[in-house]
N, C-alpha and C positions, 0 to 999 in steps of 0.2 A: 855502116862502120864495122860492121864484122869479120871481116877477113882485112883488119889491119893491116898493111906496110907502110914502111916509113917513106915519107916526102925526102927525095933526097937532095935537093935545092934549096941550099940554107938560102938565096937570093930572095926565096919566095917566101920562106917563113919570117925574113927578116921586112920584108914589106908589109904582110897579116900583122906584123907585131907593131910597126909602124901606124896602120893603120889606127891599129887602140890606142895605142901610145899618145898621136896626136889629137884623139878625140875620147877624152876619159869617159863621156859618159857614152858612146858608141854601145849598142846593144843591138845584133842583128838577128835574124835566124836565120837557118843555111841558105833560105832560098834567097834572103835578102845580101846575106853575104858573096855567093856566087854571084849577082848581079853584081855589087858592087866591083868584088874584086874579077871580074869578067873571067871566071874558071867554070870549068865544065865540072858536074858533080862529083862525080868519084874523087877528082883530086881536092877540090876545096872538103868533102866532107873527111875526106884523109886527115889532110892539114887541120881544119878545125878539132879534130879527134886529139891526133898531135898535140896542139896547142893545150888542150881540156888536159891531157897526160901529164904534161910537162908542168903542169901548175900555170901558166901563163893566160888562159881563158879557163870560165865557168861555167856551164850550162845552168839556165836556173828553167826552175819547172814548170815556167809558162813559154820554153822553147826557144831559148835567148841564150845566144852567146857575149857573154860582156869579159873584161878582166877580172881575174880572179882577185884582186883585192878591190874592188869596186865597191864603192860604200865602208869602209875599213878606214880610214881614215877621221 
């Protein structure tokens, strides 16, 4: 994720968001996330970067992407 560009397919961010959305306690790591979401690395790890930026996803520090108000409630 170092050389940052943005996803330019709201279609596809709006699916990743979907994804957490419909599944609150959803927590992936990239490798599981790419599976899921059948994207090949550099774009999913783009997107997940994105999403971690935007406030919408959280990395926590056993390597998991969950939403960011996840337990906040």
């Amino acid at each position: 994720m170092d050389d940052y560009q943005p996803v330019t397919d709201e279609a596809l961010r709006a699916r990743v968001r979907a994804e957490f959305l419909e599944m609150p306690g959803l927590n992936l790591t990239a490798r599981q996330a790419r599976r899921l979401l059948g994207l090949e690395a550099p774009t999913c790890d783009t997107l997940l970067g994105e999403l971690v930026q935007t406030g919408f996803l959280r990395y926590t520090p056993d390597g998991r992407f969950i939403r960011a108000d996840a337990g906040m409630r």
